[in-house]
N, C-alpha and C positions, 0 to 999 in steps of 0.2 A: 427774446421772441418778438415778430412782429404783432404779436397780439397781448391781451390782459386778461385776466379771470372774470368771470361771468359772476360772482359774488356781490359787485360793487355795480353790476348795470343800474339797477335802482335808483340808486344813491346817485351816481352820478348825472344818471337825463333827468331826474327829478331836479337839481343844480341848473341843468340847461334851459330846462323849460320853463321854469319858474326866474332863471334872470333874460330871457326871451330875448335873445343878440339878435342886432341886424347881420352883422357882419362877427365871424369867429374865425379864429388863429388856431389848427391844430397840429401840437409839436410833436413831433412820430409820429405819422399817417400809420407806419407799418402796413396791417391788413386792412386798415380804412373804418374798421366798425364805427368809430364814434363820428367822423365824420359822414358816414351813411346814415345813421340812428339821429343826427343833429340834423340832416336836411328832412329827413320822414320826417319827424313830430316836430321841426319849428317851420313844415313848408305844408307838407299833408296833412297835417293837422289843424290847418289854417284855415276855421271857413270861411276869409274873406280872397282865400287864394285859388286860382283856376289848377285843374289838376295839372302836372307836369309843369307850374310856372314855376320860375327862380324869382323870388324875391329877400333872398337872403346870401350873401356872400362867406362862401365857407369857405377859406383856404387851408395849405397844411405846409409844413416844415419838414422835410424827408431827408436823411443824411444819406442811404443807402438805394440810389435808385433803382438797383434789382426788385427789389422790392413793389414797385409801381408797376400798375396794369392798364389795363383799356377801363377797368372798372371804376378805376383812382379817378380817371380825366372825365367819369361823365357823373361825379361824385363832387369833387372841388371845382372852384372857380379856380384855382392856381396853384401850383404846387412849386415851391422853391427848395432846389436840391442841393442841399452841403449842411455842413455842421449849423445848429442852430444859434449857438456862440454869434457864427460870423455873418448868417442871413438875420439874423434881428436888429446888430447894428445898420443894414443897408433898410431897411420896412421902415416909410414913410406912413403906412397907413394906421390909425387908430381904431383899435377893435373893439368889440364889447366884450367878448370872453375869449379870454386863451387860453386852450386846452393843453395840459400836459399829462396824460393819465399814464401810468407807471412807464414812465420817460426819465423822472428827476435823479434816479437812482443811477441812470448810466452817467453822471454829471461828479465829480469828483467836488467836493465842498465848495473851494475857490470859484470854480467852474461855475456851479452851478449859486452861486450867490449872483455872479457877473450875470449867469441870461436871467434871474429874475426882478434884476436892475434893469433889464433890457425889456423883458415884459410888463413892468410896471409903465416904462415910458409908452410901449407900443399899444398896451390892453387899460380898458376899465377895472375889469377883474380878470381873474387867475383864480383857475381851476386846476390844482395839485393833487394826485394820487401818488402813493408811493408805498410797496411793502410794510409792513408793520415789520416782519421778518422774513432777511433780505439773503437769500439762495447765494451761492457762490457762483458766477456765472462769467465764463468769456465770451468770443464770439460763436455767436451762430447765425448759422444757412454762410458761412464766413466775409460775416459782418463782424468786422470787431469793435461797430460803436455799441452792440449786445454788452459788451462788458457792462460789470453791475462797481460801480467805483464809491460807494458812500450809500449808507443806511440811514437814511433821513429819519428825522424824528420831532415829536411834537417841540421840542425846546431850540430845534435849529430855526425854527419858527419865531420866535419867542418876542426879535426886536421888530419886528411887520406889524405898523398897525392896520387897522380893518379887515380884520381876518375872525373867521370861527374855523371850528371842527365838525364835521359830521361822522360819525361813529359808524364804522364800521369793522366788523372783526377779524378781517385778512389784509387791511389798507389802513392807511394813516390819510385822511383826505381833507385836505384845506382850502377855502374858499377866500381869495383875495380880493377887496376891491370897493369902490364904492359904493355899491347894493350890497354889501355884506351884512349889513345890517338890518336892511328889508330883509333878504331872503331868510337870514338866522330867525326875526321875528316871523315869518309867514310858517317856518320849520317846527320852528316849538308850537306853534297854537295848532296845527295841524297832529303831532304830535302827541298834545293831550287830548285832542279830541279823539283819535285812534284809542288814549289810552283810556279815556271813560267810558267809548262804545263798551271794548272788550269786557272792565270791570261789567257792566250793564250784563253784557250776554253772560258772564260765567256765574253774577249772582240771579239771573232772573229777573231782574227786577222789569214792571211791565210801562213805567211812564214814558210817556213819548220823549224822543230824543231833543223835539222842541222847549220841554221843558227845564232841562239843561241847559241847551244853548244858546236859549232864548233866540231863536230863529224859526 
């Protein structure tokens, strides 16, 4: 499908916004969400940006150009058409985050070790989604890069250093890169704060939340 589950929106723009790219690589445009959703909250949500200005360079990776619209070109700064394999050897440019959200799985082991070799050289960090559990899937809309060729999993991961996990329960999703270790710590403290508010609300308890925080 040119699209992904609505389960991991969260997880994922919380990823982007918090490592705040000039410039982002996204691999299967497909239907475009994530690079629509990356230029709103890292451009409109900018107040030191005028509305309608481009101050961020978003391209995308497309193998199937049926797929692109009039919507895709007023969306990206550039869209490069063919297998991702063979357009990442030729990209000169160096990005802050390259997106691959349930892309990795149409990549066959081999395959897909070679473009993450490729997006190491091209990106700062690498942003991975992939099935937790992986559908039997050929081509569709008769795309047959839709094939689903390898059920990625947290231990294909295993020899990658700078990388964490972000939990989610229909997605296996991995954060690559040299802010991995900012965002992971910005993740967990944010995290226990969420998880003392709740404790707070479900026991009553009436101390200011300053007093916790110390803030």
């Amino acid at each position: 499908m040119p699209s992904s589950h609505h389960y991991q929106l969260n997880e994922i723009l919380e990823l982007i916004i918090e490592t705040n790219p000039a410039k982002v690589l996204d691999i299967g445009v497909g239907f475009g969400k994530y690079g629509f959703l990356s230029r709103e909250y890292l451009e409109l949500w900018d107040p030191d940006a005028a509305y309608g200005e481009r101050k961020r360079q978003i391209d995308g990776i497309e193998a199937f150009e049926a797929y692109l619209t009039p919507l895709h070109r007023l969306i990206y700064d550039h869209i490069f058409i063919g297998n991702a394999r063979e357009v990442l050897l030729k990209l000169t440019d160096r990005y802050d985050l390259i997106l691959m959200i349930d892309v990795f799985e149409h990549f066959n082991y081999q395959d897909g070790l070679k473009v993450l070799e490729e997006c190491r050289r091209c990106g700062q960090n690498i942003l991975i989604s992939v099935p937790k559990i992986m559908s039997i899937q050929a081509d569709v809309y008769g795309n047959p890069y839709e094939t689903h060729r390898y059920n990625w999993k947290k231990k294909d991961f295993s020899a990658i250093p700078d990388k964490f996990f972000l939990y989610n329960f229909k997605s296996t999703i991995c954060y690559i890169g040299k802010d991995s270790h900012r965002i992971s710590h910005i993740l967990k403290s944010r995290n226990r704060r969420r998880t003392l508010v709740r404790v707070l609300e479900l026991t009553g308890l009436k101390k200011p939340l300053k007093f916790f925080f110390g803030t």
